[in-house]
Legacy VTK file of the C-alpha trace (Angstrom):
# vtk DataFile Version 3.0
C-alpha trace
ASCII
DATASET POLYDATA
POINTS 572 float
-3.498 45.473 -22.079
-3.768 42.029 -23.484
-2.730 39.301 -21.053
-0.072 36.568 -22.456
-0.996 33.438 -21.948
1.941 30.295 -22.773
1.382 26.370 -23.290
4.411 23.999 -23.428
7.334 25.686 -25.702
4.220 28.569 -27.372
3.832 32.294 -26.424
0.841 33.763 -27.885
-1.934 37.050 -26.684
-5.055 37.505 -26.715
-7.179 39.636 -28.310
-10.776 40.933 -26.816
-11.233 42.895 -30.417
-11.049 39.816 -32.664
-11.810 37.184 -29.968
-8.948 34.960 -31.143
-5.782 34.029 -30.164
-1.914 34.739 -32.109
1.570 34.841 -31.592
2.799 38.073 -29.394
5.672 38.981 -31.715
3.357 38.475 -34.919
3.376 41.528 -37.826
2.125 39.985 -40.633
-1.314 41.196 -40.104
-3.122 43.684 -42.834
-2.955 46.975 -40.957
0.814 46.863 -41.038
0.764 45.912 -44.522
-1.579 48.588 -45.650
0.728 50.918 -44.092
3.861 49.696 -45.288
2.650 50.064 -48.955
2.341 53.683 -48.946
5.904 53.921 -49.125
6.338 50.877 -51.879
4.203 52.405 -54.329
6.316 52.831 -57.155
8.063 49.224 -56.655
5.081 47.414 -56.788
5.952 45.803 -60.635
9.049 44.375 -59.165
7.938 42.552 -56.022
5.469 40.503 -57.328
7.433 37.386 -56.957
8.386 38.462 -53.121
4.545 38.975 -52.604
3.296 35.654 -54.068
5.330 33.803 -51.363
4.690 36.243 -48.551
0.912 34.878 -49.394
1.709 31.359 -49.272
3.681 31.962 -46.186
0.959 34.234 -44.896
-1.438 31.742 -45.754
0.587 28.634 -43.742
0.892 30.858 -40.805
-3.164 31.594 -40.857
-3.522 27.947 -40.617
-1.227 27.368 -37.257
-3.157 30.480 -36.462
-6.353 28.516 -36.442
-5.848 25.391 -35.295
-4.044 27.012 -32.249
-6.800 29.372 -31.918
-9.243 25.952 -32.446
-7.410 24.198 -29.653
-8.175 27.047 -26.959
-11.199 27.742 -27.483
-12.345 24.022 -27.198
-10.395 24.243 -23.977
-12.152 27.271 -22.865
-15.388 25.744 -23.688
-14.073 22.875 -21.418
-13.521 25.174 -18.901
-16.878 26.348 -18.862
-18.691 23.315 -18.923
-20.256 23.050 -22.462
-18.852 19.473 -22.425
-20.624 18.415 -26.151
-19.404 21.664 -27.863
-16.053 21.199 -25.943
-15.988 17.664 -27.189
-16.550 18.867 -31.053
-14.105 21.770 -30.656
-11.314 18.687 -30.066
-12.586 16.709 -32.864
-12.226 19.807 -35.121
-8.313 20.235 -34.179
-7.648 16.950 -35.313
-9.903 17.268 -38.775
-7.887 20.445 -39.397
-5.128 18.486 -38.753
-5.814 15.795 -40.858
-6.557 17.876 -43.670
-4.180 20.381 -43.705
-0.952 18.763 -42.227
1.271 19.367 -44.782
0.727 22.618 -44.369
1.631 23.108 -40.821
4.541 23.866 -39.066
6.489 20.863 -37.494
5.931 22.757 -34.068
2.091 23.001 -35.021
1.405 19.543 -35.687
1.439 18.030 -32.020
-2.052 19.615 -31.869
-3.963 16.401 -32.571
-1.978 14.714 -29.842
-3.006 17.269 -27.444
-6.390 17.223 -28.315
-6.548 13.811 -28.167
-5.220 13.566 -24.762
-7.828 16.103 -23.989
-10.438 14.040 -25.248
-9.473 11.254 -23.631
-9.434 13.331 -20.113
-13.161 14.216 -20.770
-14.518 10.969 -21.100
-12.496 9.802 -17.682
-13.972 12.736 -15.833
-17.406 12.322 -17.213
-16.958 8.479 -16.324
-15.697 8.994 -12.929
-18.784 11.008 -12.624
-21.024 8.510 -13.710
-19.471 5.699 -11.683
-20.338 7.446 -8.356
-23.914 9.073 -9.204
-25.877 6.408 -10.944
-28.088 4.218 -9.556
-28.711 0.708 -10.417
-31.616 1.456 -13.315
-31.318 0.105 -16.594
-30.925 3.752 -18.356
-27.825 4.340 -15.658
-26.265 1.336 -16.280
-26.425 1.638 -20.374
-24.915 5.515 -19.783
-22.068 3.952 -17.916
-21.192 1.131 -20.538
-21.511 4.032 -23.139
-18.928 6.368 -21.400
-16.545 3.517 -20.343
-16.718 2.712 -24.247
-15.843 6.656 -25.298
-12.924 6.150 -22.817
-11.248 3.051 -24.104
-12.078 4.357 -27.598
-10.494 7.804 -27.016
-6.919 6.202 -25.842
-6.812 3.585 -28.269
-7.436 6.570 -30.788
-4.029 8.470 -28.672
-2.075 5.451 -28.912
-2.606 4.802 -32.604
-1.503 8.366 -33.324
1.418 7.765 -31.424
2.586 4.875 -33.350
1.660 6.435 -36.411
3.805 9.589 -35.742
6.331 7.457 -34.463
8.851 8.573 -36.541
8.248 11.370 -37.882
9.884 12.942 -34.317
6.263 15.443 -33.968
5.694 14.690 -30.255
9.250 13.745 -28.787
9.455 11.001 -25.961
9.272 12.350 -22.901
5.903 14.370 -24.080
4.378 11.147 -24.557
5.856 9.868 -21.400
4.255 12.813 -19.393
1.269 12.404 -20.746
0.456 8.771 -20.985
1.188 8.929 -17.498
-0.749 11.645 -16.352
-3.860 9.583 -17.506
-2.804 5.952 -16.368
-2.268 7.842 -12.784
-5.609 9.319 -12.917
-7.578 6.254 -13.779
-5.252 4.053 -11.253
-6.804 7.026 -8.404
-10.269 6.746 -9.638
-10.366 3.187 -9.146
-8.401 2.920 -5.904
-11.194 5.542 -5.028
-13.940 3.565 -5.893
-12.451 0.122 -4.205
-12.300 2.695 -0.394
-15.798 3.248 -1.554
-16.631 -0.296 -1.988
-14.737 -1.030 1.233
-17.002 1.624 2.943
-20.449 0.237 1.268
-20.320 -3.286 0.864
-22.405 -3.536 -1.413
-23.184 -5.733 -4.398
-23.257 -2.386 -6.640
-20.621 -1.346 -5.028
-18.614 -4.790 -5.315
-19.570 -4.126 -9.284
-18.332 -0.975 -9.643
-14.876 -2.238 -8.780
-15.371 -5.062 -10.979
-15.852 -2.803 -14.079
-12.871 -0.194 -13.019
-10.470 -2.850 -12.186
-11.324 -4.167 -16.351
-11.191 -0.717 -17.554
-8.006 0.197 -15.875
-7.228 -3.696 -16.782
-7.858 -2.914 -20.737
-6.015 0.307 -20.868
-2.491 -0.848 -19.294
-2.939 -3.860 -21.969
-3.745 -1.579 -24.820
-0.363 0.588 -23.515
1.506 -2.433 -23.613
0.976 -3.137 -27.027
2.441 -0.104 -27.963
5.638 0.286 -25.930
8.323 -2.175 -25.186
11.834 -1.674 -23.247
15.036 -0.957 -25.114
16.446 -4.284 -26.352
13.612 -6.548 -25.922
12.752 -7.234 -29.240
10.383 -10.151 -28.822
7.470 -7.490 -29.463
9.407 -5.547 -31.892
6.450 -5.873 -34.344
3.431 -5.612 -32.089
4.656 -2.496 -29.663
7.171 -0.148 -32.157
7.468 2.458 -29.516
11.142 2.329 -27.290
10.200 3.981 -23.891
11.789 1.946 -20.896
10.698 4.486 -17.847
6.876 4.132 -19.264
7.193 0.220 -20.026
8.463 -0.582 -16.637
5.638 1.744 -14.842
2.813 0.635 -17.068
4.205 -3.155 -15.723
3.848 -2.575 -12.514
0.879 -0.807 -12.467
-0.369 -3.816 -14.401
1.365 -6.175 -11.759
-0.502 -4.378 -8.430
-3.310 -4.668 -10.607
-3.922 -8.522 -11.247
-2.393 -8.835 -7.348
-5.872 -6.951 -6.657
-7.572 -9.204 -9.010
-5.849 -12.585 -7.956
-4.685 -13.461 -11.570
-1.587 -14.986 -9.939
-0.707 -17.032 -13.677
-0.548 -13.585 -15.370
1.031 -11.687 -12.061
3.743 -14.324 -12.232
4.307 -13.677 -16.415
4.718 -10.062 -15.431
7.308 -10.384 -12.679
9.283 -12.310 -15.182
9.333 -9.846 -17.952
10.280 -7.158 -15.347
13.181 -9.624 -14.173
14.103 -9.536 -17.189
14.311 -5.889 -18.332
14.469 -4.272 -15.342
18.280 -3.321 -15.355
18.155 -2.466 -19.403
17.637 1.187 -19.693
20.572 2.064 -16.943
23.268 -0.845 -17.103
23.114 -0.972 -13.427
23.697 1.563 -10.818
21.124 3.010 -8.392
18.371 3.288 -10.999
18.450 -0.373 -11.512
18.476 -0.957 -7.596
15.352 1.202 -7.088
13.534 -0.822 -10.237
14.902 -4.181 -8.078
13.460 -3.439 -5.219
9.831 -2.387 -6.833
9.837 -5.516 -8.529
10.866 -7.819 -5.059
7.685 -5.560 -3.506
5.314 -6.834 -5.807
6.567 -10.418 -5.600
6.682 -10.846 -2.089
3.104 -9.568 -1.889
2.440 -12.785 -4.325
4.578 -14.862 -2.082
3.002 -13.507 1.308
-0.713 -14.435 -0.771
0.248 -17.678 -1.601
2.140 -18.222 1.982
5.149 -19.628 0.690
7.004 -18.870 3.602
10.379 -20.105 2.527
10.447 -18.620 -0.806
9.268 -14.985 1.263
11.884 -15.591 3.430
14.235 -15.588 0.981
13.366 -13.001 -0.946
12.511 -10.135 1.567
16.323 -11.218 2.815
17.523 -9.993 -0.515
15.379 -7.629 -0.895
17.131 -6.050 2.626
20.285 -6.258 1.074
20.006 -4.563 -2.069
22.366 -1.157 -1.616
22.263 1.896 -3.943
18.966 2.174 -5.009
16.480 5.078 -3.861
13.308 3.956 -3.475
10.594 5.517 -2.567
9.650 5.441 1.243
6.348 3.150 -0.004
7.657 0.491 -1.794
10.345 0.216 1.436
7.121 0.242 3.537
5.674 -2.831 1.883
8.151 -4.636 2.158
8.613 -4.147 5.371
5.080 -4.737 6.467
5.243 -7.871 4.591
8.303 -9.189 6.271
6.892 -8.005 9.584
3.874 -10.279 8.794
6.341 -13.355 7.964
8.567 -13.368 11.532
4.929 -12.786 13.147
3.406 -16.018 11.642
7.180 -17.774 12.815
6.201 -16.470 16.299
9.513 -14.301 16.036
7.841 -11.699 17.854
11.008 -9.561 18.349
11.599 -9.526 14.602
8.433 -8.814 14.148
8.602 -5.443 15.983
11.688 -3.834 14.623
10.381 -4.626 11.393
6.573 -2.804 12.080
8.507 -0.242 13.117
10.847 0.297 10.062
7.540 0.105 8.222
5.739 2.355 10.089
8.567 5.270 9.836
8.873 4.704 6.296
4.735 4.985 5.663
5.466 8.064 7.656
8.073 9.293 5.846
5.306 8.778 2.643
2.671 10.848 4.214
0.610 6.926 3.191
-2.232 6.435 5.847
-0.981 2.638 6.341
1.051 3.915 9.053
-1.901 3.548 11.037
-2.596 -0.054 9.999
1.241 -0.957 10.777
1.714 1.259 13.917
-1.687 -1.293 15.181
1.011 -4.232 13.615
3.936 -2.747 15.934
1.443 -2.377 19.385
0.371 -5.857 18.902
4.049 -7.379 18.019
5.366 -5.723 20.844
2.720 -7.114 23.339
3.206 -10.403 21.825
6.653 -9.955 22.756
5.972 -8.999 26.370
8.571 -6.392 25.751
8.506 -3.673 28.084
9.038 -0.798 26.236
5.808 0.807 25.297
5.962 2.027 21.438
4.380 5.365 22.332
7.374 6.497 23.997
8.629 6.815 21.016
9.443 9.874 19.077
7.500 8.836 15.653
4.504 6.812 17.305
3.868 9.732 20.492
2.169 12.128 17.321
-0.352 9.215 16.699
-0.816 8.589 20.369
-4.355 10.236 20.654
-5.196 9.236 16.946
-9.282 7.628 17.348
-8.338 4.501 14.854
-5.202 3.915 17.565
-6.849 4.913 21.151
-7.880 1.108 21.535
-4.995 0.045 21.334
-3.008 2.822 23.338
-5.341 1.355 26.073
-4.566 -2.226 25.077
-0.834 -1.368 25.819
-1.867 0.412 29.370
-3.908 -2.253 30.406
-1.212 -4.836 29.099
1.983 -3.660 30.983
-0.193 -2.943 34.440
-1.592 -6.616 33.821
-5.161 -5.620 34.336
-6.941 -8.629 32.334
-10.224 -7.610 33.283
-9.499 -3.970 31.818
-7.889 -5.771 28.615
-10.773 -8.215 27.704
-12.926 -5.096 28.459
-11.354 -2.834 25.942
-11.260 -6.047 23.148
-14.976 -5.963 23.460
-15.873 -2.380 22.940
-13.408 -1.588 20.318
-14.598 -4.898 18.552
-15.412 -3.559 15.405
-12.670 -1.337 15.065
-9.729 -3.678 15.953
-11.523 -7.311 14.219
-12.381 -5.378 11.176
-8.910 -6.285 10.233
-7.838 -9.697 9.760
-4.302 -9.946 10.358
-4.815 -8.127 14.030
-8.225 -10.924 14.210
-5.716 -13.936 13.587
-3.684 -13.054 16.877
-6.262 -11.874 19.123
-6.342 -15.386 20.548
-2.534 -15.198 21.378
-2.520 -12.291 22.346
-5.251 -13.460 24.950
-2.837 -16.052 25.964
0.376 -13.794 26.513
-1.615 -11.699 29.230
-3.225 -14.479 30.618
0.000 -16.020 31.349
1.551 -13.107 32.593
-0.943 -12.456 34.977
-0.645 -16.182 36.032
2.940 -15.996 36.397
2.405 -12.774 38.535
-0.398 -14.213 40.628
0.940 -17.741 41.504
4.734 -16.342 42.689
3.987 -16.236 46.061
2.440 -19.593 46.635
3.505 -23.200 46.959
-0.093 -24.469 46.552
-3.038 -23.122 44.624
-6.029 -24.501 43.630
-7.119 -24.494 39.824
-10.614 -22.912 40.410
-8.646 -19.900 42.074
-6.343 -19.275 39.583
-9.328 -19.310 37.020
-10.936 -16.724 38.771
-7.636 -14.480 39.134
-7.685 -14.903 35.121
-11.175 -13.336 34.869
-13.491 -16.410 35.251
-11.594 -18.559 32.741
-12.520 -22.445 31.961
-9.760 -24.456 34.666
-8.993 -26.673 31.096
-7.519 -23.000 30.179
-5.213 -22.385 33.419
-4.271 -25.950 32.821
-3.235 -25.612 29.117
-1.314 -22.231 30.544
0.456 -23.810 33.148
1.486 -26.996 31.433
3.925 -25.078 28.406
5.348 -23.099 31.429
6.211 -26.123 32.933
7.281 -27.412 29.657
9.357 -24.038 28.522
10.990 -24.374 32.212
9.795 -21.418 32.685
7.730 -22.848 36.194
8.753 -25.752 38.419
5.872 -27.326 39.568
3.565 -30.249 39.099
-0.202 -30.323 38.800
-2.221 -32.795 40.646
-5.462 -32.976 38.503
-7.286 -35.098 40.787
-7.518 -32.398 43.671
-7.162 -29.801 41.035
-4.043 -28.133 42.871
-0.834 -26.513 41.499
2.203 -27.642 43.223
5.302 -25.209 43.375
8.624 -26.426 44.206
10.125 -24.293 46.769
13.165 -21.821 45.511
12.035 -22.299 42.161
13.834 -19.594 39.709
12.774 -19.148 36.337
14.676 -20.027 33.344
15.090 -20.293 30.028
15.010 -17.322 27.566
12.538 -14.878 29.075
13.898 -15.138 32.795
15.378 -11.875 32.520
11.815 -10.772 31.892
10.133 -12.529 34.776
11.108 -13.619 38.334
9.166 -16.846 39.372
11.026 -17.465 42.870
11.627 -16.404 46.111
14.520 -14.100 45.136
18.039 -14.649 45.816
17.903 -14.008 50.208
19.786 -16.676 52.090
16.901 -16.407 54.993
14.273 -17.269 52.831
16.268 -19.567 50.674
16.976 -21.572 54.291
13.416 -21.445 55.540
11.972 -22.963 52.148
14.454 -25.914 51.886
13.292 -26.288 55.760
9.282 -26.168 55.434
10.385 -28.784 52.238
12.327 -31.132 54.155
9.558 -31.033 56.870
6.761 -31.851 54.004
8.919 -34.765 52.777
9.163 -36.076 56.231
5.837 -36.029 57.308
5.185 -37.343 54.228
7.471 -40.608 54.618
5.735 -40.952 58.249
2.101 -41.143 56.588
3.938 -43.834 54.425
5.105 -45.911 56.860
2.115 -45.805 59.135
-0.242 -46.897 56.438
2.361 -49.768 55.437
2.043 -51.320 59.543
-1.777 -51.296 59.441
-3.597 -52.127 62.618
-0.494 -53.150 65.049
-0.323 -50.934 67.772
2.805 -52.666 68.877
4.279 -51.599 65.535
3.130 -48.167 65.300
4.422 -47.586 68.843
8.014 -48.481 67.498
8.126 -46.401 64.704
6.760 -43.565 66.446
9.826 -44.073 69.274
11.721 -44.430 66.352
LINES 1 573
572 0 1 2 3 4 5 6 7 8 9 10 11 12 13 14 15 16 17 18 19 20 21 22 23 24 25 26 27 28 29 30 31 32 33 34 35 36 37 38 39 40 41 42 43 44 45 46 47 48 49 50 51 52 53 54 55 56 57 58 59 60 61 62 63 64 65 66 67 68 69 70 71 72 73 74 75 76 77 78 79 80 81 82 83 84 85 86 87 88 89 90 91 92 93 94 95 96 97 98 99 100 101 102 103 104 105 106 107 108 109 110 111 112 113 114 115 116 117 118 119 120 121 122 123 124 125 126 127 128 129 130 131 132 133 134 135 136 137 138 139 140 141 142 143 144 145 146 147 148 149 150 151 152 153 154 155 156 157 158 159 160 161 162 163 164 165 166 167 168 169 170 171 172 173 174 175 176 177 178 179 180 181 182 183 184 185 186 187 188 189 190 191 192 193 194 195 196 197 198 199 200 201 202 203 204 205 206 207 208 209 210 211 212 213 214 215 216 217 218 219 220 221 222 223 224 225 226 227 228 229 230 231 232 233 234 235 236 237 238 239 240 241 242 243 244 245 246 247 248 249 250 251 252 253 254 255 256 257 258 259 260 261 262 263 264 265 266 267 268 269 270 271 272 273 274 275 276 277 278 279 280 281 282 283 284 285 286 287 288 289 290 291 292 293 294 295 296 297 298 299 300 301 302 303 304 305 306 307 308 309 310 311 312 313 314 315 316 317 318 319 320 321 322 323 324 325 326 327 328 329 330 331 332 333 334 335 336 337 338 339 340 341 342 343 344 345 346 347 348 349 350 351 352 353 354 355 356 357 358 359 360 361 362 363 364 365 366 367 368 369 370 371 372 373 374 375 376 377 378 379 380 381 382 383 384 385 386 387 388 389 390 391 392 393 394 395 396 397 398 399 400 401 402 403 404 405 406 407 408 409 410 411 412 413 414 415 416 417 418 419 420 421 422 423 424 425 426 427 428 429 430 431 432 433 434 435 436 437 438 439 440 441 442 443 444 445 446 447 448 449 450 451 452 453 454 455 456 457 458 459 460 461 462 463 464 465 466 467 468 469 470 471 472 473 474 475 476 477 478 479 480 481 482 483 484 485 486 487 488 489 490 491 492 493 494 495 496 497 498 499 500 501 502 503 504 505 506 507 508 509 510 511 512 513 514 515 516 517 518 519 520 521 522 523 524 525 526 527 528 529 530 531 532 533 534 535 536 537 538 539 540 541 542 543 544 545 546 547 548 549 550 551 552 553 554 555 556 557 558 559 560 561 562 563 564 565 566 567 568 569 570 571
């Protein structure tokens, strides 16, 4: 039994016999006719008319007949690897095409555009291929300009059929959409495959290889561009005579992430205003317009976050946070997230700074995006910077991620953190070097981070003590410089968060007695003696005592060498 085999709106079999491909419900072949005219015999003389256009007929269905046929067998050919015949089996659709069009079928003449697209798909694997197996010799290099060539050829060649066919209504819109698409997604994943190779290698050929994808990928949004333009822009009327909004607006912002990678900020910025300015065309408003919104505020706060404009980032992500109605996808939400995470972090709004990680990180969740990783690192070291006590793990969205290798550091970071084990901390930050400095954000706040357990230890150490020398409490902080303790100590005293003096001569910290701390993290922690009456009493006594003696060393230095004198202020 033949199998039937269907492509797009087609139903055809296939027959082992004749090795060729027709239409399941087809009659018209010569057995049937042979044995139809057995019985027409005698009415042969008045059917000749009927017959000569059941041949022309006949003969315009032979010729959908073969260049379907033509078409799948260059994609079995494909299929099998004979690339070069597979190649020439395309090219001979769209001659038959060519030379036979008016003799087609409107439903058979999308062929070309198929096998165009096909071609076009051959010379992006074959490149792809290239791109990760050659070597740096001359011979490899020319055979990778040669295929990235073929490809830029081939989809220039599928773009001018497209405007040529334009209106003639032979591939309809959302066929062109589909597959346009299909091949600006592939080459967008080939190169954001060969940038994590790059990223891997570090390598001058590697750094190359980006170099050339980012132009090729560069070259073929352009040459997309120049065909398509939004409903009611019609500034390009003339250049791009294609309406497709949906494909427009993607091809932008492909284009847009695209010169972010490349830091063409002057052309970034020309694209966010076109997509201002078209963005809300195809709908009129409504969610769909909100979801297009949003993209667009993703891709200019990653400009704004580049160029650290803080108070133009500020403002946006703000707006960005209250758009309502769109859907976005959980990605775009993501980014902008991590973004404004990034912004209260470099304001030292530390609390901000959490929540937000941790909408981000639920969102790159939510997208199955392996930047949850990067931003759940974000959210540990936000919270620590915080000295919040909650530990993020506990969560029910981090605990999953808990025992992840790329996050074990800092699940130990957070351990050692809240039990104030320095010595355990800076231990952990030097074996785990490479993978926690490797990224830079996490590198720019090591040094505060430093600082927030440093001073929480100090806070911790010095609460029981009135007096303390420097070199002791630069010890407690694992062997620290004393300039450090002193820098410490000095913005607690300043934040009111100790009261105390330091007397750098003798290198001593002084505590006043009953000392409570203050200001906006006393709820976080206790500096004094606790709120007992008993040992409220006896540290206002031991102080009065210390002032007294004090005011007797006074005096008895002031009388000098009279014994006379001395005697009467010691009666006294």
């Amino acid at each position: 039994k033949s199998p039937t085999m269907s492509d797009d709106d087609y139903s055809y079999t296939y027959s082992d016999e004749e090795g060729s491909y027709h239409y399941s419900d087809a009659s018209d072949n010569d057995d049937n006719d042979a044995s139809m005219g057995d019985d027409d015999s005698n009415n042969n003389g008045d059917n000749n008319d009927e017959d000569d256009s059941s041949n022309d007929d006949m003969e315009h269905a032979s010729y959908d007949i073969q260049i379907e046929n033509a078409y799948y067998e260059a994609k079995q050919l494909r299929d099998d690897m004979n690339r070069q015949e597979a190649l020439d089996g395309f090219e001979h659709v769209i001659t038959m095409q060519r030379e036979h069009g008016d003799e087609l079928k409107s439903s058979s003449r999308k062929w070309t555009f198929k096998a165009l697209k096909q071609l076009v798909k051959m010379h992006l694997g074959n490149s792809s291929t290239v791109s990760a197996t050659c070597t740096s010799t001359a011979d490899d290099n020319h055979q990778e300009q040669l295929q990235e060539s073929q490809l830029l050829q081939s989809y220039n060649r599928l773009l001018d059929y497209i405007m040529s066919s334009s209106g003639d209504n032979i591939v309809t819109p959302n066929e062109i959409e589909k597959g346009i698409n299909s091949i600006l997604e592939r080459v967008s994943s080939l190169a954001i495959a060969s940038n994590y190779n790059s990223a891997a290698h570090s390598s001058a050929a590697s750094a190359d290889a980006t170099e050339k994808n980012r132009q090729q990928l560069l070259a073929m949004y352009e040459a997309t561009l120049k065909v398509f333009r939004p409903k009611g822009d019609d500034s390009d009327a003339v250049r791009a005579v294609c309406v497709n909004d949906r494909l427009w607006f993607k091809t932008n912002l492909k284009l847009g992430q695209l010169l972010y990678e490349m830091n063409e900020t002057y052309k970034l910025q020309n694209v966010i205003k076109d997509l201002l300015r078209n963005y809300g065309l195809e709908s009129g408003g409504g969610s769909s317009s909100s979801t297009h919104l949003l993209e667009i505020y993703a891709l200019q706060i990653q400009l704004y976050s580049r160029q650290k404009d803080t108070k133009k980032l500020r403002e946006l992500f703000r707006r960005a946070m209250r758009v309502e109605g769109g859907i976005p996808h959980p990605r775009t939400l993501a980014l902008i997230q991590e973004l404004g995470g990034k912004m209260h972090m470099e304001s030292r709004e530390f609390e901000m700074a959490t929540k937000t990680f941790f909408q981000a990180f639920k969102s790159y969740d939510e997208a199955g995006d392996p930047s949850r990783l990067r931003c759940l690192k974000y959210l540990v070291m936000a919270g620590m910077l915080d000295r919040s006590a909650i530990n993020p793990f506990d969560s029910q969205e981090a605990r999953p991620y808990k025992d992840n290798p790329e996050i074990t550091a800092m699940t130990n970071l957070v351990a050692a953190f809240h039990n104030n084990e320095i010595e355990q901390f800076e231990s952990i930050l030097r074996r785990n070097e490479g993978n926690i400095m490797n990224d830079e954000f996490v590198k720019s706040h090591i040094a505060d981070l430093l600082r927030t357990i440093r001073t929480q230890v100090l806070q911790s150490v010095i609460a029981p003590y009135t007096r303390m020398t420097l070199k002791f409490l630069a010890e407690s902080l694992n062997n620290i410089s004393v300039a450090d303790v002193e820098s410490i100590l000095v913005t607690l005293i300043l934040d009111g968060k100790l009261d105390g003096r330091i007397d750098q001569v003798r290198g001593i910290l002084i505590q006043n007695c009953g000392a409570q701390a203050s200001g906006a993290d006393a709820s976080k922690t206790d500096l004094g003696w606790g709120n007992s009456s008993v040992e409220a009493q006896n540290c206002a006594a031991v102080d009065k005592l210390t002032a007294a003696l004090d005011q007797l060393t006074r005096n008895v230095t002031s009388v000098g060498g009279r014994g006379s004198g001395k005697q009467d202020i010691l009666l006294a």
